[in-house]
C-alpha positions as a printed Julia matrix, in Angstrom:
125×3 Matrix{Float64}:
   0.0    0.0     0.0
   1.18   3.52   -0.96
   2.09   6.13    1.6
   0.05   8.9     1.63
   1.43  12.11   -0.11
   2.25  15.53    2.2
   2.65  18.67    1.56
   2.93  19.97   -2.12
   3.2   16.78   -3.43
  -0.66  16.28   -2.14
  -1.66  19.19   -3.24
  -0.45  18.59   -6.73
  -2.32  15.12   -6.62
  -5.0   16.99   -6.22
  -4.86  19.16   -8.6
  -4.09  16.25  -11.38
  -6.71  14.25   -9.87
  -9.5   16.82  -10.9
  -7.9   17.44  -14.38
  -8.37  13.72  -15.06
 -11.82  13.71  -13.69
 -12.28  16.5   -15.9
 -10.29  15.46  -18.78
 -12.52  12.07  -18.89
 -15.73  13.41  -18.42
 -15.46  15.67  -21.34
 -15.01  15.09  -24.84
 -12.79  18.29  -24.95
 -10.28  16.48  -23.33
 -10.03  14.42  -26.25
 -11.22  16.75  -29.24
 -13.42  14.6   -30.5
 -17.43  14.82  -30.56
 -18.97  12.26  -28.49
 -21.76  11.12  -31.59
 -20.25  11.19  -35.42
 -21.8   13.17  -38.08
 -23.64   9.6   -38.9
 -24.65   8.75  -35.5
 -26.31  12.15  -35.39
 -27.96  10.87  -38.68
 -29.14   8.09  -37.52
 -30.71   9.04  -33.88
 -32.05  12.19  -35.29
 -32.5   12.33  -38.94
 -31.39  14.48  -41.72
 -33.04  17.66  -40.25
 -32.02  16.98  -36.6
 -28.39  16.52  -37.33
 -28.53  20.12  -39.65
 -28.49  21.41  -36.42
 -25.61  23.07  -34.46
 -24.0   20.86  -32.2
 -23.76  21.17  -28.31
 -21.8   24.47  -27.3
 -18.13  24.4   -26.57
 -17.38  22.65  -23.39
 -15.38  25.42  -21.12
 -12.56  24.4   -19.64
 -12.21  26.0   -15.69
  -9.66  28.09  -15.07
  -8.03  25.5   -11.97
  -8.4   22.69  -14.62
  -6.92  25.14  -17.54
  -3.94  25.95  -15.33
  -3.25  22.49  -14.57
  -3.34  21.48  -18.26
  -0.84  24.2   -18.8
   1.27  22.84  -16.32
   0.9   19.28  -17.85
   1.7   20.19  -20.9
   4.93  21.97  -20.63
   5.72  18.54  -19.03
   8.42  16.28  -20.82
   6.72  13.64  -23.08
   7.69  10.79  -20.64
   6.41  12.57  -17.33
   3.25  13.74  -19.4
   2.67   9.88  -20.35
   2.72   8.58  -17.13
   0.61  11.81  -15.86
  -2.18  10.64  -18.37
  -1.97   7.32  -17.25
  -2.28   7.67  -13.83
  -4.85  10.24  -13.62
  -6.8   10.32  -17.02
  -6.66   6.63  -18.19
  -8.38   3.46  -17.39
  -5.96   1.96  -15.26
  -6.39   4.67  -12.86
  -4.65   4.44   -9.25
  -3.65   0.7   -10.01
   0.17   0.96  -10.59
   0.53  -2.13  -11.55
  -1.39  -2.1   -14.4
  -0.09   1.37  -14.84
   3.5    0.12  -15.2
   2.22  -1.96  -17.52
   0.32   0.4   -20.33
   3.96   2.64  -19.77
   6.21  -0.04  -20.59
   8.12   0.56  -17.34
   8.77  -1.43  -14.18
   6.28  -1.05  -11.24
   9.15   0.94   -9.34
  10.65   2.77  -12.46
   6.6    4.5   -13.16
   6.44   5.16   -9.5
   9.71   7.36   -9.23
   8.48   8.79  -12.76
   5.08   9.6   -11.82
   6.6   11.22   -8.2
   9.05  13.48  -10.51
   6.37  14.46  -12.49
   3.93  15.28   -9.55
   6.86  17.01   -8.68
   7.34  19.29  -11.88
   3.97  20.01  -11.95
   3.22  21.25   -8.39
   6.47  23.01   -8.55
   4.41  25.13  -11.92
   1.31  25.36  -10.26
   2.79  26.8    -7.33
   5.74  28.55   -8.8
   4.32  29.88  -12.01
C-alpha cells in the first residue's frame, strides 16, 4: 500500500486528480465529438443533425492551469501523468506500469518526478 502524499506533493495530486476527472468526463479532453456526423444521422435524422451541435465545453480556469502545467511537461512525465490520472488503469500501478512499458518501481519514481514538476508550476508559475 502507498504512503500517503504531504505537503505539495498532495496538493499537486489533487490538482491532477481533478484534471483527469475533468479530462474524462469531457469530450474536450479528447477533441473529438462524443456522436459522429452519422450517428447524429441516424438518432435524429437528416433535419435533426442540420443542427448546431452542443456548445463548446469550457474548460475551468483550476483545470486550464493544470493542463498548462501538464503540458509543458516532458513527453515521458506527461505519459505517465495521463496514465495515472486520465486513463483506465487509474490508481492501479501495476497495471499502470504496464500500459507505460516501465517497471512497477521505475513509473512510481516517474510519476513522483512528475507530480513534482507540476506542483512546482502550479505553485511557482
Amino acid at each position: 500500500m502507498a504512503r500517503p502524499l504531504a505537503g505539495d506533493l498532495r496538493i499537486a495530486d489533487e490538482r491532477l486528480a481533478a484534471w483527469g476527472d475533468w479530462a474524462r468526463d469531457t469530450t474536450a479532453g479528447n477533441g473529438w465529438p462524443k456522436r459522429t456526423m452519422l450517428g447524429r444521422v441516424i438518432e435524429e435524422g437528416f433535419t435533426g443533425a442540420a443542427q448546431g451541435g452542443p456548445p463548446p465545453t469550457e474548460i475551468p480556469e483550476a483545470i486550464a492551469e493544470t493542463d498548462r502545467a501538464i503540458a509543458a511537461l516532458p513527453p515521458k512525465y506527461l505519459y505517465v501523468i495521463k496514465i495515472w490520472y486520465a486513463s483506465s488503469v487509474r490508481y492501479n500501478a501495476v497495471a499502470a506500469s504496464k500500459l507505460a512499458r516501465m517497471n512497477y518501481r521505475q513509473f512510481l519514481e516517474v510519476l513522483r518526478i512528475a507530480r513534482e514538476l507540476v506542483g512546482h508550476k502550479l505553485l511557482c508559475g
